[in-house]
C-alpha positions in Angstrom: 42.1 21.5 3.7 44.8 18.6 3.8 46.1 18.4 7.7 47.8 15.6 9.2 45.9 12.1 8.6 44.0 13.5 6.2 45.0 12.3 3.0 43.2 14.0 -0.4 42.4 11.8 -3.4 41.2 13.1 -7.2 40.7 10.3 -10.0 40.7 10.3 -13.6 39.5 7.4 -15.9 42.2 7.0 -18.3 41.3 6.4 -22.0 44.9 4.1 -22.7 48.3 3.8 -21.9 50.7 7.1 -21.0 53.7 7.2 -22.5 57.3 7.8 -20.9 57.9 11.2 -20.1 57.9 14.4 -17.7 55.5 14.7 -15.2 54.7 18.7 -14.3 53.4 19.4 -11.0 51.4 22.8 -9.3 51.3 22.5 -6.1 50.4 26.2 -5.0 48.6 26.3 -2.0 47.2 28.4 1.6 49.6 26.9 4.5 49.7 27.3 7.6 52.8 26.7 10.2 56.0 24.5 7.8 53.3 21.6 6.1 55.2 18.8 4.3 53.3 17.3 1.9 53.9 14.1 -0.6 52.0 14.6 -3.9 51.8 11.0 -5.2 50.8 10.3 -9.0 49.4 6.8 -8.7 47.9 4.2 -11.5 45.1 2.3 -10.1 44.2 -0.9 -12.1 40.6 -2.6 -10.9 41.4 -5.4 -8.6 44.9 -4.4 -8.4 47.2 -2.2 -5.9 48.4 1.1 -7.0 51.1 1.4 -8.7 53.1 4.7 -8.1 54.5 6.9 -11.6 56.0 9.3 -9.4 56.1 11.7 -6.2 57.0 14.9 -5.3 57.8 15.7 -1.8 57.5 20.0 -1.1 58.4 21.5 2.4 56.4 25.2 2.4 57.8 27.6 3.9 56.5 30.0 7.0 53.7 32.0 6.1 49.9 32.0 4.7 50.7 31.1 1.0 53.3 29.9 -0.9 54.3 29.0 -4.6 55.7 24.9 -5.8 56.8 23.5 -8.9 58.6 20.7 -10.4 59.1 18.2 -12.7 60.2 14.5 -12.5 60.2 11.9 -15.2 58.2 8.8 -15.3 58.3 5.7 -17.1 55.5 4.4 -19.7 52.5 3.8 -18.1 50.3 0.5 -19.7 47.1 1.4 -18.8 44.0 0.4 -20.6 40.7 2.4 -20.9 38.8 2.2 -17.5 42.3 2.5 -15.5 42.5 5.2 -13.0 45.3 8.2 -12.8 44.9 9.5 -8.7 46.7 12.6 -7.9 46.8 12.0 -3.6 47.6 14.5 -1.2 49.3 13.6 1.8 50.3 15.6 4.9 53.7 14.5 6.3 53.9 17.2 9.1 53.0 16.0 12.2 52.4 19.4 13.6 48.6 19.2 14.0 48.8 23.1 13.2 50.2 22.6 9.7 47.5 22.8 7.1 47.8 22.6 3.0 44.8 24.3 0.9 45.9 24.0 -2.4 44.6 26.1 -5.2 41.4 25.0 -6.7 38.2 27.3 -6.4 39.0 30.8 -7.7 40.6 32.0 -11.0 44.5 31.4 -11.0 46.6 34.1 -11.2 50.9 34.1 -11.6 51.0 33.7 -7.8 48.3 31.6 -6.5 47.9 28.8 -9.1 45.5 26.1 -9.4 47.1 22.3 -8.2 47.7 20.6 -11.1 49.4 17.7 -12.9 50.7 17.6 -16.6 51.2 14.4 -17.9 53.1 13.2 -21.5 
């Protein structure tokens, strides 16, 4: 569960640079109350401060579940093997009732699908 002050981080060692390109986001989730959350796609170099490729911002709707897509563009990324890609999570409601489960532990289906991030 993602609620307010509880940021969500994933990492993924990168094997190189990413190139230019779209950016495809899932963002499917369980709510509860109107949850505003930031989905930032960082690039975190060792001894360095992230660098942000892009964000997606998603208000969700009332109700108990709720469907998000989109896609943004991003410039090249000039990572090298070892780098880190971070997809974090970030509640911007301050309601402390609003609550963001994403998608993640049982098979997808073409209404509840698994959070995600395509990259170029």
């Amino acid at each position: 569960m993602i609620g307010v002050g509880h940021p969500v981080e994933v990492t993924y060692a990168l094997p190189g640079p990413i190139p230019a390109g779209n950016y495809h986001l899932v963002g499917d989730g369980v709510i509860s109350a109107m949850p505003m959350v930031q989905f930032d796609l960082l690039w975190r170099e060792p001894g360095s401060q992230d660098s942000t490729i892009v964000s997606f911002t998603h208000q969700y709707p009332s109700g108990t579940a709720a469907q998000y897509e989109e896609t943004k563009s991003g410039a090249a990324v000039a990572a090298v093997n070892g780098d880190l890609i971070v997809l974090r999570v970030t509640m911007l409601s301050t309601d402390p009732n609003s609550e963001y489960v994403p998608i993640a532990e049982h098979p997808p289906t073409p209404t509840a699908r698994f959070l995600s991030v395509d990259i170029p």
